[in-house]
CHARMM internal coordinates of N, CA and C (Angstrom, degrees):
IC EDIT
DIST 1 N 1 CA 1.4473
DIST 1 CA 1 C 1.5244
ANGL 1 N 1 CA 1 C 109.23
DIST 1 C 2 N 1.5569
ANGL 1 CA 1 C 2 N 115.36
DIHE 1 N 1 CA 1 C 2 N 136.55
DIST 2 N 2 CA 1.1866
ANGL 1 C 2 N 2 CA 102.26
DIHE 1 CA 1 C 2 N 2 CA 165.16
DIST 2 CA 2 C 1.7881
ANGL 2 N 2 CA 2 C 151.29
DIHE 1 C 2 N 2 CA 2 C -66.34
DIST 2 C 3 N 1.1774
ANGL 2 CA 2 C 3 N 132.51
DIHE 2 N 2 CA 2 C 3 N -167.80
DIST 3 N 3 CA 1.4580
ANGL 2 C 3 N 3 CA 87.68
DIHE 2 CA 2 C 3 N 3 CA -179.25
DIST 3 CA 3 C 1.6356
ANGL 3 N 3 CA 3 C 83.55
DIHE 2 C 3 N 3 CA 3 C -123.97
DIST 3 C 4 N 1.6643
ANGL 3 CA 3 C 4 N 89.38
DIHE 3 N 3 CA 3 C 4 N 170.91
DIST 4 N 4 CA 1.6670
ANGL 3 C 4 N 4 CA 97.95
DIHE 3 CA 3 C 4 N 4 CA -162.97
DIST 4 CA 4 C 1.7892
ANGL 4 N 4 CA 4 C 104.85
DIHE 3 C 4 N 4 CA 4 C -103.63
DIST 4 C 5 N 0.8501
ANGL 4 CA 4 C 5 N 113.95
DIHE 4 N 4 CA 4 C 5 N 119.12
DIST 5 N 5 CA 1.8363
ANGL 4 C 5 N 5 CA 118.91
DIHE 4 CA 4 C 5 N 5 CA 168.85
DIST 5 CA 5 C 0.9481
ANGL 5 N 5 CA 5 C 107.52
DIHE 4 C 5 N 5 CA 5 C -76.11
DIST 5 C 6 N 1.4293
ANGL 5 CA 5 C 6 N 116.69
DIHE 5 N 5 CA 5 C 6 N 156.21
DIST 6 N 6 CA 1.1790
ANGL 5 C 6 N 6 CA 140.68
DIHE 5 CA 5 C 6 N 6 CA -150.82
DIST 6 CA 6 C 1.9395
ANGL 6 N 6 CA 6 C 91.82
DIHE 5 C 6 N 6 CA 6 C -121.25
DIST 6 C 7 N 1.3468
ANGL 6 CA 6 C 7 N 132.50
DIHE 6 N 6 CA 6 C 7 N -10.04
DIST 7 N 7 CA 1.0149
ANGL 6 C 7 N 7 CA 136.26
DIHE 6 CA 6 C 7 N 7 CA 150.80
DIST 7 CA 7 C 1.7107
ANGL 7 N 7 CA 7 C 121.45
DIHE 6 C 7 N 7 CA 7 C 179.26
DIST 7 C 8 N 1.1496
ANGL 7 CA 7 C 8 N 141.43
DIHE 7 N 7 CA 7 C 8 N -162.77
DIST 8 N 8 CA 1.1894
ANGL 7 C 8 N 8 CA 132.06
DIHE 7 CA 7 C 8 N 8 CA -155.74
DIST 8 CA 8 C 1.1657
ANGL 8 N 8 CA 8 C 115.88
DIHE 7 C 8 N 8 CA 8 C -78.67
DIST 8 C 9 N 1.7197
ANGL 8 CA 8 C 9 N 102.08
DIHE 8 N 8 CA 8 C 9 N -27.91
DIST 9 N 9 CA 1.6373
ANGL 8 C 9 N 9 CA 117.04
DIHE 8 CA 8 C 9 N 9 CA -173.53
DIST 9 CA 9 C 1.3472
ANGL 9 N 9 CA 9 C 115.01
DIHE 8 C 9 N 9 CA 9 C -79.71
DIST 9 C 10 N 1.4918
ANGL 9 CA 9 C 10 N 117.12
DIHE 9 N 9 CA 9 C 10 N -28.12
DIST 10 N 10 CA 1.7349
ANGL 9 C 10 N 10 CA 103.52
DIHE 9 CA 9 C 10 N 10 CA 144.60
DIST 10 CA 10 C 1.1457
ANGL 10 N 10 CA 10 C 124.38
DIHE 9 C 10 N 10 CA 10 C -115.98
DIST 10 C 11 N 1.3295
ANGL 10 CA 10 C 11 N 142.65
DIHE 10 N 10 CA 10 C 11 N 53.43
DIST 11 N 11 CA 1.1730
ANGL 10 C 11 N 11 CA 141.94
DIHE 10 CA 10 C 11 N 11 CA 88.65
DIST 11 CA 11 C 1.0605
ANGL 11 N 11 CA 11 C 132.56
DIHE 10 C 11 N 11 CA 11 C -32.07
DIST 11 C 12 N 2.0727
ANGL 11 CA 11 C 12 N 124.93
DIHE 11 N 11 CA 11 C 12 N -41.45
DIST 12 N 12 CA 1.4927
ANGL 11 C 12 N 12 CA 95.92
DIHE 11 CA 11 C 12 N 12 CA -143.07
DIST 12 CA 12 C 2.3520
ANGL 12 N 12 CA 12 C 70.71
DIHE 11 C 12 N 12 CA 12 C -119.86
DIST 12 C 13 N 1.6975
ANGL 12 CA 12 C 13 N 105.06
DIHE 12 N 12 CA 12 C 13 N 13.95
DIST 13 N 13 CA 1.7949
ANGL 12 C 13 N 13 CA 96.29
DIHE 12 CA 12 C 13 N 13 CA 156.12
DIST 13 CA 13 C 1.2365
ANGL 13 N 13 CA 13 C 79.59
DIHE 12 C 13 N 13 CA 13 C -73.37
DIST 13 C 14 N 1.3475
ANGL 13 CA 13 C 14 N 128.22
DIHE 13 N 13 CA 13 C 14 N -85.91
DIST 14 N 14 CA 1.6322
ANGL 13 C 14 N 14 CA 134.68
DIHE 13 CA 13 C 14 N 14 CA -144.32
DIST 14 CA 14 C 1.5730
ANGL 14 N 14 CA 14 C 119.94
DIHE 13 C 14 N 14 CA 14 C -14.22
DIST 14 C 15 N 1.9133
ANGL 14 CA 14 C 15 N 103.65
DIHE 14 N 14 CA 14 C 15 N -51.97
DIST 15 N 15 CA 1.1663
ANGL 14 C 15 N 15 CA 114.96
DIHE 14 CA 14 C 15 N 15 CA 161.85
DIST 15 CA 15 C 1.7617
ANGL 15 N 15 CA 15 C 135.00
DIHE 14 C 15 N 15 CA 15 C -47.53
DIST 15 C 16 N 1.5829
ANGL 15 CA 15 C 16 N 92.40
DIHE 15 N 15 CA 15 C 16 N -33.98
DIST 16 N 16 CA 1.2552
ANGL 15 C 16 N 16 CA 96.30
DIHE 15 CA 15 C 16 N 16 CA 179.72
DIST 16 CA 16 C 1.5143
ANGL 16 N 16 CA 16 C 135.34
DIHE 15 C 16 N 16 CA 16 C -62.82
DIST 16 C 17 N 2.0734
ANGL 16 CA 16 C 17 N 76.91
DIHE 16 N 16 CA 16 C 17 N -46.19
DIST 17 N 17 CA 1.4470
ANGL 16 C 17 N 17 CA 98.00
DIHE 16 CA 16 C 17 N 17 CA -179.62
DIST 17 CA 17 C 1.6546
ANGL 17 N 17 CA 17 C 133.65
DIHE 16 C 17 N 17 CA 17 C -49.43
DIST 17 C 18 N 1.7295
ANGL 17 CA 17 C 18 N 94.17
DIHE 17 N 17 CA 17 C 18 N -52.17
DIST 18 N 18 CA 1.3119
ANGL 17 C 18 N 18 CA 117.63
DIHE 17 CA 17 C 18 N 18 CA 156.58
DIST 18 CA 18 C 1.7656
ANGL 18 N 18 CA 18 C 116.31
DIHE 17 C 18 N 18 CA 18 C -42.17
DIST 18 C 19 N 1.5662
ANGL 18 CA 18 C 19 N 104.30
DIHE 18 N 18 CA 18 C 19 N -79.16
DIST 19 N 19 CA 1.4773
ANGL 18 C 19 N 19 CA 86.40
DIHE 18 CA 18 C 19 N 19 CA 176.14
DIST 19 CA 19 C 1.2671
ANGL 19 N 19 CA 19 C 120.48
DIHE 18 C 19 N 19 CA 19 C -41.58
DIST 19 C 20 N 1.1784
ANGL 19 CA 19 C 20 N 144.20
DIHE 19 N 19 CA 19 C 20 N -61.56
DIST 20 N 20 CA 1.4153
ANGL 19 C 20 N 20 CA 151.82
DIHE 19 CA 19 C 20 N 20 CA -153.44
DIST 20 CA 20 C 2.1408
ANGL 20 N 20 CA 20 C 101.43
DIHE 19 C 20 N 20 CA 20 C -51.37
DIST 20 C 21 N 1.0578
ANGL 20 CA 20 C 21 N 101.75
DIHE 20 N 20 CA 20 C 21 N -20.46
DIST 21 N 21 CA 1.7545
ANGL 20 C 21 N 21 CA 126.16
DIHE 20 CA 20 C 21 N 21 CA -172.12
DIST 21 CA 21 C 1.1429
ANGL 21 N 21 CA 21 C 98.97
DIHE 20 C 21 N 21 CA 21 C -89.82
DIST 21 C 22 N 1.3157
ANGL 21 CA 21 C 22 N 129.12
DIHE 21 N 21 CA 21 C 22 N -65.92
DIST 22 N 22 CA 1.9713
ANGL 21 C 22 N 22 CA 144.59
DIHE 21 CA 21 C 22 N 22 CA -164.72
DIST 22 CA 22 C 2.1291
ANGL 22 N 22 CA 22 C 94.84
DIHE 21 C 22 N 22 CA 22 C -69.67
DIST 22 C 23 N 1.6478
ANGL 22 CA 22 C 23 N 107.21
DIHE 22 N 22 CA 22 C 23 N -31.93
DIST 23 N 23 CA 1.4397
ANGL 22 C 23 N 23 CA 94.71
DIHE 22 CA 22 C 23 N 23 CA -168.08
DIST 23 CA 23 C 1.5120
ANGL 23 N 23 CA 23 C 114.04
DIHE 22 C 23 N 23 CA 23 C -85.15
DIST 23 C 24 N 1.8805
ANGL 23 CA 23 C 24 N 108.32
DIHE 23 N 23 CA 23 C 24 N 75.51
DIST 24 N 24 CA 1.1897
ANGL 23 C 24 N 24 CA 84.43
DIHE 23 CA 23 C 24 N 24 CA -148.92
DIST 24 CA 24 C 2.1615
ANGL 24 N 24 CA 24 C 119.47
DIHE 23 C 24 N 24 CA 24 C -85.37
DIST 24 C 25 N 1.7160
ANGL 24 CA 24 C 25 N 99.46
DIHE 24 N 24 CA 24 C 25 N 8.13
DIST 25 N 25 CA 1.4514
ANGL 24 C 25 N 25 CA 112.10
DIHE 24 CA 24 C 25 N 25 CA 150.94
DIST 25 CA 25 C 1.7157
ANGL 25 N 25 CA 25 C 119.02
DIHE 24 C 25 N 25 CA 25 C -56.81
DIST 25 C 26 N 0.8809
ANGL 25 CA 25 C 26 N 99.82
DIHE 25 N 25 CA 25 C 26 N -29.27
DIST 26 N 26 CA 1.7646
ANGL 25 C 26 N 26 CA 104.69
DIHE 25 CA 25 C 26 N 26 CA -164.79
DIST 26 CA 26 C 1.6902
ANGL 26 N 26 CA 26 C 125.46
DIHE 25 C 26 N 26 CA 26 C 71.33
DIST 26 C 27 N 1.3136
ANGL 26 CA 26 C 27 N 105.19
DIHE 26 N 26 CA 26 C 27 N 32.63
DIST 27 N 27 CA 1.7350
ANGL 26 C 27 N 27 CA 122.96
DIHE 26 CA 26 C 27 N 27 CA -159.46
DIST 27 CA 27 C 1.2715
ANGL 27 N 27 CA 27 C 81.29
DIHE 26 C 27 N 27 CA 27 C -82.26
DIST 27 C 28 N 1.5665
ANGL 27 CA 27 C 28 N 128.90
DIHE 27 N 27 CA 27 C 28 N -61.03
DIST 28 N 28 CA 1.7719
ANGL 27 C 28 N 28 CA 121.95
DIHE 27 CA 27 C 28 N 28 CA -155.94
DIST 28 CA 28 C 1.7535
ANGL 28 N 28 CA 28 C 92.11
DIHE 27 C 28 N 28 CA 28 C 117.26
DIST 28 C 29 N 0.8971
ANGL 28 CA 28 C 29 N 114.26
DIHE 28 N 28 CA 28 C 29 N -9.85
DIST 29 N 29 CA 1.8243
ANGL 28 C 29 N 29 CA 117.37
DIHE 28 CA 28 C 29 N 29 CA 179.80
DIST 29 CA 29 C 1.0042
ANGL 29 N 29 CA 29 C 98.70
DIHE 28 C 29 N 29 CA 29 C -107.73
DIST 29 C 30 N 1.4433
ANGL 29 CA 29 C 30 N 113.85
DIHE 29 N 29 CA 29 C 30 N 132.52
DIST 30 N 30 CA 1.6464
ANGL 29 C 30 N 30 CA 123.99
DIHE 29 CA 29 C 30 N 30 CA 157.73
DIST 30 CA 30 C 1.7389
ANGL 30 N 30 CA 30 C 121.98
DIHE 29 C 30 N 30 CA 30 C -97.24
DIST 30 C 31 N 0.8599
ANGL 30 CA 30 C 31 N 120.37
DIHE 30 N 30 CA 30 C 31 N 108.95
DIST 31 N 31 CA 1.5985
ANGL 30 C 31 N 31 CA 128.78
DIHE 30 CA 30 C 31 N 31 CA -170.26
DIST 31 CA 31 C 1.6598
ANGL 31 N 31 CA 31 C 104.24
DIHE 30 C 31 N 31 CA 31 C -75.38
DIST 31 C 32 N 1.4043
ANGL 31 CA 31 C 32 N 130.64
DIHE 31 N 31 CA 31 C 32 N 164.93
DIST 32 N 32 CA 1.1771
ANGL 31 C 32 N 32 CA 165.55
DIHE 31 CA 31 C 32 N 32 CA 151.72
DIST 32 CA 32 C 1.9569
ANGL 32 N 32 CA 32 C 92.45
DIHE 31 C 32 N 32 CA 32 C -14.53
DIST 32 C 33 N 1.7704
ANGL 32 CA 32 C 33 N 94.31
DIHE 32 N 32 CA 32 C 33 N -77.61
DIST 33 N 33 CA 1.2090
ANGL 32 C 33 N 33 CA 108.16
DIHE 32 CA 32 C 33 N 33 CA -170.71
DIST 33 CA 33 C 1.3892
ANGL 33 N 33 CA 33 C 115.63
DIHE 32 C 33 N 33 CA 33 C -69.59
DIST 33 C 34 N 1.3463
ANGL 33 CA 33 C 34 N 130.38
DIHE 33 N 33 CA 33 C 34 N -20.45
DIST 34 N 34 CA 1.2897
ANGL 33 C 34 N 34 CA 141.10
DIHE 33 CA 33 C 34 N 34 CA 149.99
DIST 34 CA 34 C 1.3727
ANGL 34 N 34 CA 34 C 129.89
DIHE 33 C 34 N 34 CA 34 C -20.71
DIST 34 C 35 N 1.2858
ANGL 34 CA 34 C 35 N 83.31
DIHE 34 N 34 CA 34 C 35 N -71.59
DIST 35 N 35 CA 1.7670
ANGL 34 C 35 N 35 CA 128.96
DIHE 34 CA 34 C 35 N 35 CA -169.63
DIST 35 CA 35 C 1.9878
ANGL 35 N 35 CA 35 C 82.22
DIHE 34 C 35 N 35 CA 35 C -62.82
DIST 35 C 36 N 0.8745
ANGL 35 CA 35 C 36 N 134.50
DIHE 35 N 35 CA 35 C 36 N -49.91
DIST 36 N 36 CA 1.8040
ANGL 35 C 36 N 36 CA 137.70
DIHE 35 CA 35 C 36 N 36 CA -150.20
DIST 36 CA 36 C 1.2246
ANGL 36 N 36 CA 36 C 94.75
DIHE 35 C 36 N 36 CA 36 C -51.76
DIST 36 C 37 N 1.0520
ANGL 36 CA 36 C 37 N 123.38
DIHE 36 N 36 CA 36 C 37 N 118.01
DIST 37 N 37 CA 1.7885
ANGL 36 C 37 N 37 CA 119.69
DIHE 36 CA 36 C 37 N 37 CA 157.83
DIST 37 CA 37 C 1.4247
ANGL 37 N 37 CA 37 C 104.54
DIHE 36 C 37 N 37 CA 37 C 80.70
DIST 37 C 38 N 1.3266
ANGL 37 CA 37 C 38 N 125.69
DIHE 37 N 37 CA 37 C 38 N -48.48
DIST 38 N 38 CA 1.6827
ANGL 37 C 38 N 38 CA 118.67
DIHE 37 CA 37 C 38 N 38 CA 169.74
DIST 38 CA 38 C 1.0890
ANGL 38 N 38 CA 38 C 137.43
DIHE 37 C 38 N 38 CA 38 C -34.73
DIST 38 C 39 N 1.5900
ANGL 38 CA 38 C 39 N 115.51
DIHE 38 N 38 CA 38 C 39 N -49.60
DIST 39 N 39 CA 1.5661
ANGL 38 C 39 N 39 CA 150.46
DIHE 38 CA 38 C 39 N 39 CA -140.17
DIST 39 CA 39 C 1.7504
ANGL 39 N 39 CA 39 C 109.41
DIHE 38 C 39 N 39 CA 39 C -179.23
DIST 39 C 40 N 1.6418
ANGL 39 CA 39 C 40 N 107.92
DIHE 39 N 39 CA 39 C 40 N 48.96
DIST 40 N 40 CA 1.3370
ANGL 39 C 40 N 40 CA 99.05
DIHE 39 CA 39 C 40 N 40 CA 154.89
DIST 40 CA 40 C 1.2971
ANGL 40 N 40 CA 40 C 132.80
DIHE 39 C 40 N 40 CA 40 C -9.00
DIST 40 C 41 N 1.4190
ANGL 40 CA 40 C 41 N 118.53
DIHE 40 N 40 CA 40 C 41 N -83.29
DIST 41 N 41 CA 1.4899
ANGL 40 C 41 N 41 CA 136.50
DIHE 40 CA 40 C 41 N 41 CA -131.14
DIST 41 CA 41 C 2.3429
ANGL 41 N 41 CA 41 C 71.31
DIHE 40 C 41 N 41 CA 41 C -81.98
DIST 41 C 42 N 0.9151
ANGL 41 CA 41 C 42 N 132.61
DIHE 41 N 41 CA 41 C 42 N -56.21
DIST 42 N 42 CA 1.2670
ANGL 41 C 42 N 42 CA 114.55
DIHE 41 CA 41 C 42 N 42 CA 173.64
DIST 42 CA 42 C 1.0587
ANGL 42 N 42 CA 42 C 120.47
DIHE 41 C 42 N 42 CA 42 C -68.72
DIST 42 C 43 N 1.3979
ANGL 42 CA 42 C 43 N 142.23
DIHE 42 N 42 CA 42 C 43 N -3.36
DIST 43 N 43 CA 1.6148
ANGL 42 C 43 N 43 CA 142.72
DIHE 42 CA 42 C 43 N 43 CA 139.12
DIST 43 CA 43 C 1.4817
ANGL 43 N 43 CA 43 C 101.03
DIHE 42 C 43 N 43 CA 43 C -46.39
DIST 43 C 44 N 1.0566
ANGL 43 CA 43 C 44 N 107.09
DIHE 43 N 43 CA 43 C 44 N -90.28
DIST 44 N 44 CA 1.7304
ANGL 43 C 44 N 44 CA 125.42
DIHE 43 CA 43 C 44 N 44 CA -165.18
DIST 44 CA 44 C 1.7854
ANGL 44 N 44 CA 44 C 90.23
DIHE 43 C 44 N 44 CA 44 C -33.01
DIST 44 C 45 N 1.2708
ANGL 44 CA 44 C 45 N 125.59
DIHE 44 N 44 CA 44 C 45 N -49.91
DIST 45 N 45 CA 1.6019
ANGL 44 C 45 N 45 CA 118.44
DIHE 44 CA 44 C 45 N 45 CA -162.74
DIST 45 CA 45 C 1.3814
ANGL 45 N 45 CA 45 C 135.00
DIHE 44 C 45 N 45 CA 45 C -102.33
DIST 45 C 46 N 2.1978
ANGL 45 CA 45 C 46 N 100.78
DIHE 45 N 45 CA 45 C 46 N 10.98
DIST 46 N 46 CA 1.3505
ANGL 45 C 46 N 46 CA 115.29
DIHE 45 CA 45 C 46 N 46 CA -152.72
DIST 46 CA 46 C 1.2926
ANGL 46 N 46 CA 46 C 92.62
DIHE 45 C 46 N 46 CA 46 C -68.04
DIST 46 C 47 N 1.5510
ANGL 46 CA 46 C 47 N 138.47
DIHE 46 N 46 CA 46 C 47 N -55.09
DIST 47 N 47 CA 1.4652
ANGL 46 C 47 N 47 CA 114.72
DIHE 46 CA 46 C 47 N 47 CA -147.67
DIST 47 CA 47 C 1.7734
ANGL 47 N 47 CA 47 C 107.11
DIHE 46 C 47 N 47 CA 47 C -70.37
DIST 47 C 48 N 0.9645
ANGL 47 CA 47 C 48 N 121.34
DIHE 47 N 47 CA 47 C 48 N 2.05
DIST 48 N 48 CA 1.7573
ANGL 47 C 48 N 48 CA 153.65
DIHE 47 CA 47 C 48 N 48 CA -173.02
DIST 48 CA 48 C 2.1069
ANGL 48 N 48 CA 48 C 89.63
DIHE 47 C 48 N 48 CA 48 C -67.46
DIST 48 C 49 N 1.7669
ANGL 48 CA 48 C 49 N 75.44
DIHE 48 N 48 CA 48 C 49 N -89.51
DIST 49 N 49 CA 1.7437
ANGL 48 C 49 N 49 CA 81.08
DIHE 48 CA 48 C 49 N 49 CA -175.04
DIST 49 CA 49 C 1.7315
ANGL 49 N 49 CA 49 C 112.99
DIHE 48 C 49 N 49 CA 49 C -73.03
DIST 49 C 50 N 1.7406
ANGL 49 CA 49 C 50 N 129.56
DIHE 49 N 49 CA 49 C 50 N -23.47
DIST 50 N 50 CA 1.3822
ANGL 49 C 50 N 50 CA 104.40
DIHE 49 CA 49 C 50 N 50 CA 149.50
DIST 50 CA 50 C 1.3075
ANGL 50 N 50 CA 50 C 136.92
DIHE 49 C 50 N 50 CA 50 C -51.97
DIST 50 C 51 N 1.3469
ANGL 50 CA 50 C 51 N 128.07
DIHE 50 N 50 CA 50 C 51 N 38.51
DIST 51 N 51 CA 1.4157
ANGL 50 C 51 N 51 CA 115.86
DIHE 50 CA 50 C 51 N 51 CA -152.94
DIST 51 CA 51 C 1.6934
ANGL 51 N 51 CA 51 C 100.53
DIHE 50 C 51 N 51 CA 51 C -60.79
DIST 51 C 52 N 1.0263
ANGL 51 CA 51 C 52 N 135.52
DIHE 51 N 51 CA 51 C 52 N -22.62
DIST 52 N 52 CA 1.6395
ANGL 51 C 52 N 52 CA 127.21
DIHE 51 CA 51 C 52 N 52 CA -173.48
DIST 52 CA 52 C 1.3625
ANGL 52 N 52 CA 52 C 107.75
DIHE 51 C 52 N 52 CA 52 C -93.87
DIST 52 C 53 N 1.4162
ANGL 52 CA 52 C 53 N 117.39
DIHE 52 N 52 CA 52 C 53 N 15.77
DIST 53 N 53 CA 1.4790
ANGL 52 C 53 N 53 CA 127.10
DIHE 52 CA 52 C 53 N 53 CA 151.43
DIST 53 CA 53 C 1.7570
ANGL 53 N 53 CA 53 C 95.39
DIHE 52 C 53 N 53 CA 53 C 66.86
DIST 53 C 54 N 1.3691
ANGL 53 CA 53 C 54 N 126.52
DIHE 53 N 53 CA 53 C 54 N 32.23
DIST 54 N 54 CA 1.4722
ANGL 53 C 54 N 54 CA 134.48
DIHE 53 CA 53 C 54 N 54 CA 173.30
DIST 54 CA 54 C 1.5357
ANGL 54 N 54 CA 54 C 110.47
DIHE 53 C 54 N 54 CA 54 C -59.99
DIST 54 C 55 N 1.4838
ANGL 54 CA 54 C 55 N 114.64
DIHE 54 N 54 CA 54 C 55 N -31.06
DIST 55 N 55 CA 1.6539
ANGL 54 C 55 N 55 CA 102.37
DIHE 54 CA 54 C 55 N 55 CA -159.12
DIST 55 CA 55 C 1.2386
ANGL 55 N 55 CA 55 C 120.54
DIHE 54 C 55 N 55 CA 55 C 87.13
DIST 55 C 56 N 1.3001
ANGL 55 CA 55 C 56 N 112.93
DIHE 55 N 55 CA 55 C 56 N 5.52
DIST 56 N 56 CA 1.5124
ANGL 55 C 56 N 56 CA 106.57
DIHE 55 CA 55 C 56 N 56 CA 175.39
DIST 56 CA 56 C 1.4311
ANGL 56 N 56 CA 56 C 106.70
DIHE 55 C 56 N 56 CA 56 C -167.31
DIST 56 C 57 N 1.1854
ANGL 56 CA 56 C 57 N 139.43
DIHE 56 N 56 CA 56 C 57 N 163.99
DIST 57 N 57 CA 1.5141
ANGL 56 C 57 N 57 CA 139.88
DIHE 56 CA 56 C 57 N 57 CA 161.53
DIST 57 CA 57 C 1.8349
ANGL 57 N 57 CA 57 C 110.08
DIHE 56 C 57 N 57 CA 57 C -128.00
DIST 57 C 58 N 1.4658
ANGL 57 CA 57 C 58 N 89.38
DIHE 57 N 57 CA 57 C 58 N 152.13
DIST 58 N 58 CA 1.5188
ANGL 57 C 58 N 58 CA 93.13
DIHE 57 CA 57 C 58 N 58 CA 168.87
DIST 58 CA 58 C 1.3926
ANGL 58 N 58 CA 58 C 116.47
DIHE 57 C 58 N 58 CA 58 C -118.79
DIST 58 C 59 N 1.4866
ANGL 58 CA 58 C 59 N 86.63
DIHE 58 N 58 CA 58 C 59 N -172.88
DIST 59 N 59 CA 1.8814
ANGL 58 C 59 N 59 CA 93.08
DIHE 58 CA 58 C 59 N 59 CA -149.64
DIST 59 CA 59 C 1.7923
ANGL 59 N 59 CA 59 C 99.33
DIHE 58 C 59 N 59 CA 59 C -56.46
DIST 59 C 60 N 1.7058
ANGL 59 CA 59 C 60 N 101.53
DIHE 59 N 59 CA 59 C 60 N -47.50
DIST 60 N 60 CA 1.6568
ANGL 59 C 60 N 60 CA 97.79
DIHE 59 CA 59 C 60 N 60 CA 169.50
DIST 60 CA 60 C 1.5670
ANGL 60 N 60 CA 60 C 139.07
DIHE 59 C 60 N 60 CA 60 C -53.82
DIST 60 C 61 N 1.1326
ANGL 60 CA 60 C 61 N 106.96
DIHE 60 N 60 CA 60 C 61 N -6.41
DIST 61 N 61 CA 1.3881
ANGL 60 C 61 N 61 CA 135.49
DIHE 60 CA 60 C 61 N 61 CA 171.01
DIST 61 CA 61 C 1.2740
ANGL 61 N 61 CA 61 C 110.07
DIHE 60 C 61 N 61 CA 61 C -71.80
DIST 61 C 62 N 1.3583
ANGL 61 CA 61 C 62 N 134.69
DIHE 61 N 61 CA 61 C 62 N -58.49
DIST 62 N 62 CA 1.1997
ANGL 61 C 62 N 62 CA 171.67
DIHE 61 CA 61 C 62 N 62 CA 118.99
DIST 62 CA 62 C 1.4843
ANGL 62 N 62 CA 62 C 116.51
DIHE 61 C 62 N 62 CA 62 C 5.06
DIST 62 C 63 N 1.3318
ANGL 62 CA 62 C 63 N 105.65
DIHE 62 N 62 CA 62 C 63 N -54.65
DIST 63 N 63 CA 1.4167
ANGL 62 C 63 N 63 CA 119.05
DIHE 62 CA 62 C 63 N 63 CA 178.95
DIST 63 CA 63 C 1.6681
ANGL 63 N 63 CA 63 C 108.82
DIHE 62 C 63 N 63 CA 63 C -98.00
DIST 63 C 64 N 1.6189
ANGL 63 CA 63 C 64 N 124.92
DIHE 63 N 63 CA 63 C 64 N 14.37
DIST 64 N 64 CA 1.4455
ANGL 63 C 64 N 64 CA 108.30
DIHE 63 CA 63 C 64 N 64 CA 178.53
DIST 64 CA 64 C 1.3216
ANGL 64 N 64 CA 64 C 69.81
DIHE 63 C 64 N 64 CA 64 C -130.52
DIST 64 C 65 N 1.6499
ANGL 64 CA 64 C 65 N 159.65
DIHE 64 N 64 CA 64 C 65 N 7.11
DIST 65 N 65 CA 1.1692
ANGL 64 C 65 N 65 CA 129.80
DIHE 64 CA 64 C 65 N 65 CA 115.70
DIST 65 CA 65 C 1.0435
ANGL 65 N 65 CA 65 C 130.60
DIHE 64 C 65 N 65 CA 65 C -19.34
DIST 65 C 66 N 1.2269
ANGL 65 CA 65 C 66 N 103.33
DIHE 65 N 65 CA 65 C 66 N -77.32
DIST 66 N 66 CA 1.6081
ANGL 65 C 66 N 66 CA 114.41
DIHE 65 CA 65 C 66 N 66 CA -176.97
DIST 66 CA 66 C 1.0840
ANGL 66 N 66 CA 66 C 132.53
DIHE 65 C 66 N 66 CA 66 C -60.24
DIST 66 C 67 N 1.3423
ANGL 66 CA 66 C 67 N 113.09
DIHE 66 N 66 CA 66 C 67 N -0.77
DIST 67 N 67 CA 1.3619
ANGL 66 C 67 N 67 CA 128.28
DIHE 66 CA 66 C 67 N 67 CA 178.15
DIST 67 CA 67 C 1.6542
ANGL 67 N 67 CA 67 C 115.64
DIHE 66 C 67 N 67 CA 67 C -97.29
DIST 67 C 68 N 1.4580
ANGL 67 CA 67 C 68 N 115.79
DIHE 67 N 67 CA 67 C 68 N -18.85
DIST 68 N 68 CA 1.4951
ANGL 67 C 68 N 68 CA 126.25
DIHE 67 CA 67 C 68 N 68 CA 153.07
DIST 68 CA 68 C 1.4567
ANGL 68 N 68 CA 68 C 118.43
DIHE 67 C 68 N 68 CA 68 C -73.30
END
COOR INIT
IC SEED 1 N 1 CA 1 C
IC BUILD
């Protein structure tokens, strides 16, 4: 289950935290293969939030997801 925030500002640490774990280059980009097993719910939705077909998303990417 996911976990529930108490508002956006920890939600969108939560996000961080996680990415900062999944990036495990340390570029600030999260890749395809990244995303595998780390960060599901951005596996399952990357070509979604890649919309400019980059190959990678960032954490802000990530976090104006989550904000829909």
């Amino acid at each position: 289950m996911a976990p529930v925030f108490a508002n956006d500002a920890s939600r969108n640490k939560g996000i961080q935290e996680r990415f900062a774990i999944c990036d495990t280059n340390r570029d600030g980009k999260l890749t395809l293969d990244e995303a595998k097993g780390c960060m599901p719910r951005v596996y399952d939705h990357f070509t979604w939030i890649d919309s400019q077909g980059r190959g990678y998303v960032t954490v802000a990417q990530i976090q104006a997801m989550a904000d829909r």
